[in-house]
C-alpha positions as CSV (number, residue, x, y, z in Angstrom):
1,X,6.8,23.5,5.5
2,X,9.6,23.8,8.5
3,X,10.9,27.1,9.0
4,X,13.7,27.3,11.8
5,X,14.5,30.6,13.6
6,X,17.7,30.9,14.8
7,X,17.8,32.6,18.3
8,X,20.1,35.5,18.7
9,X,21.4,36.2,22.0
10,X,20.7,39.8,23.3
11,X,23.5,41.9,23.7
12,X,24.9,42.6,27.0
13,X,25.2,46.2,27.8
14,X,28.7,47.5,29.4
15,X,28.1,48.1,33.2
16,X,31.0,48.2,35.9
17,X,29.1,45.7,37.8
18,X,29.2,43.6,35.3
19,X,32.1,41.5,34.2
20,X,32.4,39.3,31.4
21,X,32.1,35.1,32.1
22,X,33.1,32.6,29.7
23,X,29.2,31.6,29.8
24,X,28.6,35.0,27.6
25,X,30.8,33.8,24.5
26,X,28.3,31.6,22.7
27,X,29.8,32.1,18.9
28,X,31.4,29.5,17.6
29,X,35.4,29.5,15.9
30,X,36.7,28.5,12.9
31,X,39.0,25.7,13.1
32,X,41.7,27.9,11.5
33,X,41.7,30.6,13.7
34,X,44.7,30.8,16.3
35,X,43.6,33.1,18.4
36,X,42.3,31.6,21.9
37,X,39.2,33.5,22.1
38,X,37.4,36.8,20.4
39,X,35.5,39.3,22.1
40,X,33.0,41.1,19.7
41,X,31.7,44.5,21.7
42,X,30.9,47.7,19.9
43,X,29.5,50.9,19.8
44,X,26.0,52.1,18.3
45,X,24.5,55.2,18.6
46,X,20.4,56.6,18.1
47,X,19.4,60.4,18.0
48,X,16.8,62.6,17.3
49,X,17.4,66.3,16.3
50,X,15.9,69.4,16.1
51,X,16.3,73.3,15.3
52,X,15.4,76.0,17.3
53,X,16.7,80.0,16.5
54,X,19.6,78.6,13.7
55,X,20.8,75.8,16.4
56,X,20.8,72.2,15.8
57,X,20.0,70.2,18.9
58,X,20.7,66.3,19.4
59,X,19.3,64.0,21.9
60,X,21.9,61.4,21.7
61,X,22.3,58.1,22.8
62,X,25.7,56.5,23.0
63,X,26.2,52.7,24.0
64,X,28.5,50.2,24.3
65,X,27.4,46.2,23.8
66,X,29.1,42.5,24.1
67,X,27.8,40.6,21.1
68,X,28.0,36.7,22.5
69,X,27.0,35.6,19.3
70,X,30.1,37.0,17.4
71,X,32.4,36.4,20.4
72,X,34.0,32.6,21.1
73,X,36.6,30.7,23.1
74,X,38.8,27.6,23.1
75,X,38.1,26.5,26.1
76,X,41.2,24.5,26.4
77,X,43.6,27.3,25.9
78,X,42.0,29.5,28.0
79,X,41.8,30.7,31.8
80,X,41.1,33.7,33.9
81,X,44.0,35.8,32.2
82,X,42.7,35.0,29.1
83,X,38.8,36.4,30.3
84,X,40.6,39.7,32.0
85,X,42.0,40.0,28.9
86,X,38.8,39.7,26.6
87,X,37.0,41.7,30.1
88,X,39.4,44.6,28.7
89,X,38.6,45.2,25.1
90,X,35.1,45.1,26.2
91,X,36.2,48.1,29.0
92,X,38.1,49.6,26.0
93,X,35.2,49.9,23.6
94,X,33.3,51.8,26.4
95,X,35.9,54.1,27.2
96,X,36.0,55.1,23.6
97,X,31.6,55.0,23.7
98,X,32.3,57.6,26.2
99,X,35.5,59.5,24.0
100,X,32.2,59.6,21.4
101,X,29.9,61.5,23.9
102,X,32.2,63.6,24.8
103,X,33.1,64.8,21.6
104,X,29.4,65.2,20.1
105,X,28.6,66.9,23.5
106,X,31.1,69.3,22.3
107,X,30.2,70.0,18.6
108,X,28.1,72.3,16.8
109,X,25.9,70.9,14.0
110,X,24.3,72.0,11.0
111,X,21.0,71.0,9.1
112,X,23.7,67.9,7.8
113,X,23.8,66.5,11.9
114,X,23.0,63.3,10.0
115,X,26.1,63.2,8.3
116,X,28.1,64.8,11.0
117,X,27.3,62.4,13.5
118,X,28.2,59.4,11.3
119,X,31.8,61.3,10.9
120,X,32.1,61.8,14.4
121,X,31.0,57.7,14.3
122,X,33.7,56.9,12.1
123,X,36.4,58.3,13.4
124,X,36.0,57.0,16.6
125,X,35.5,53.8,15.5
126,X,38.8,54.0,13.5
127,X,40.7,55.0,16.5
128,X,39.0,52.0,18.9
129,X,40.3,49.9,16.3
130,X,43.8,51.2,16.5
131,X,43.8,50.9,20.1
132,X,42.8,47.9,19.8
133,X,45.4,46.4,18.1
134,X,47.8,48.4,20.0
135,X,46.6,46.4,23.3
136,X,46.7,43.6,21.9
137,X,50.0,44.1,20.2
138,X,51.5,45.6,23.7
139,X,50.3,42.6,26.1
140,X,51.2,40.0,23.1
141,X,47.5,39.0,23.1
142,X,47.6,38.8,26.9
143,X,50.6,36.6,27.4
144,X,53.2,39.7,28.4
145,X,51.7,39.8,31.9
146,X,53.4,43.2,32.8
147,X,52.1,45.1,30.2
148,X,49.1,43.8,30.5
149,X,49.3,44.7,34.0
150,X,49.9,48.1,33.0
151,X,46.8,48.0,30.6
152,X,44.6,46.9,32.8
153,X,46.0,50.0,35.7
154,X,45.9,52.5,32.4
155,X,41.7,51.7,31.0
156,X,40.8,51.7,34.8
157,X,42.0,55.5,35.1
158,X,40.7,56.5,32.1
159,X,37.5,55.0,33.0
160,X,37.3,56.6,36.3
161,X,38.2,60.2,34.8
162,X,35.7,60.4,31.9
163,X,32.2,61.0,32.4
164,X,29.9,58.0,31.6
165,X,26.6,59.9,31.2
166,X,24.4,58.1,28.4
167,X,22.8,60.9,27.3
168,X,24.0,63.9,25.6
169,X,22.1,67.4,24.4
């Protein structure tokens, strides 16, 4: 009996010092898709809680991850605009990792943190995926080099003023 395995390959943490290569993308992409390349990044989140005088407690933490698995790209449509381009929904998705911190650093919870956690989840989430498509819809999926210009200028700020700390009590 022949039992194959397939490999996953580990996702790449967000760093400054990192930038994305084309080396990274290792999904593959349907023949019908149009778009040039796909960059799958997310956010997850692990806690542990506890109670102490009436007060719920968290210790939190928040991270943002490339997938290379999920993410793919033609590599005859695409160039360095294209990467910066990808390189920036990865930088959004951590800018919003660190919108999430901020905002359970700055809640109360309740014996239901379990469930108030997920909705803090969920709405940010919902709003990433807004923004998005608002960046994508804004630079014309990189091709508007202007806006994306002004993208690029606008996620580098917001990065710089928000607080990156991983961990949150």
């Amino acid at each position: 009996m022949v039992t194959s395995v397939v490999a996953q390959e580990e996702p790449i943490p967000w760093s400054p010092d990192r930038k994305l290569q084309w080396s990274d993308f290792k999904g593959t992409h349907f023949k019908t898709e149009w778009a040039a390349a796909t960059t799958a990044s997310g956010i997850s989140y692990s806690f542990s809680s506890y109670e102490k005088e009436g007060q719920w407690y968290l210790d939190l933490l928040v991270t943002c991850e490339f997938y290379p698995d999920k993410s793919w790209y033609q590599p005859e449509l695409c160039d360095s605009a294209i990467l910066g381009h990808e390189q920036l929904h990865f930088d959004i998705s951590e800018f919003f990792a660190r919108k999430m911190r901020q905002r359970l650093s700055k809640s109360k919870f309740t014996k239901n943190v379990k469930a108030e956690v997920r909705s803090i989840y969920k709405e940010v989430l919902k709003e990433l995926s807004y923004f998005q498509n608002k960046y994508d819809h804004e630079t014309n999926f990189s091709r508007n080099a202007e806006k994306q210009n002004e993208w690029n200028k606008r996620i580098a700020k917001a990065l710089l003023e928000t607080d990156s700390g991983y961990n949150v009590n």
